[in-house]
N, C-alpha and C positions, 0 to 999 in steps of 0.2 A: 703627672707621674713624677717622683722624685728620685732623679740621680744620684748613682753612689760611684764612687771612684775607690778603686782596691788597689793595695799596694803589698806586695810579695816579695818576698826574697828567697830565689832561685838559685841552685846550684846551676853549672854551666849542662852538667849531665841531667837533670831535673827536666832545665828548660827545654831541651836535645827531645827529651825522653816524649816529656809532654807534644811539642810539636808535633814527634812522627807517629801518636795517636792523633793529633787534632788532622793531619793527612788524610789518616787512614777513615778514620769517622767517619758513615754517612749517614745521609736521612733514614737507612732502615735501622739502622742503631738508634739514632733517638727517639724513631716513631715505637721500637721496644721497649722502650723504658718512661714514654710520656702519655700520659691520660687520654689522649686527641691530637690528630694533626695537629691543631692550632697551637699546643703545647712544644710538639716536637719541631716546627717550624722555627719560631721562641728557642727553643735550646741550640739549634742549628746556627740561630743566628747569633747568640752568644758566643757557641764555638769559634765561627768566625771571627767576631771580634777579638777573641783570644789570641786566636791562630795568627792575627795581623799584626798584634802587640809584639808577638816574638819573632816575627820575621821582621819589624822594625826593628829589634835587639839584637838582629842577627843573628835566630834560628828559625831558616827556613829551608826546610828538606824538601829534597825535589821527588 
């Protein structure tokens, strides 16, 4: 499998925005919009990794 590394530029209100959807997000949201578990599992965990990036940036809504 071949990695890719993504680089974005973010307003402060952007990144705010986005985290307190990646909160909000769960599995029954991604299992509605992915083909299979297996897919929505895969999206979940992308989420995640998202959602980690910005509370390393310091937005992370409780």
């Amino acid at each position: 499998m071949t990695t890719i590394r993504l680089h974005i530029e973010l307003s402060e209100q952007e990144a705010w925005d986005y985290a307190q959807f990646l909160k909000r997000v769960g599995f029954a949201d991604y299992s509605a919009n992915a083909v299979d578990h297996a897919e929505a599992y895969r999206m979940l965990y992308v989420g995640e990794k998202i959602r980690a990036a910005l509370a390393e940036a310091g937005f992370a809504p409780r």
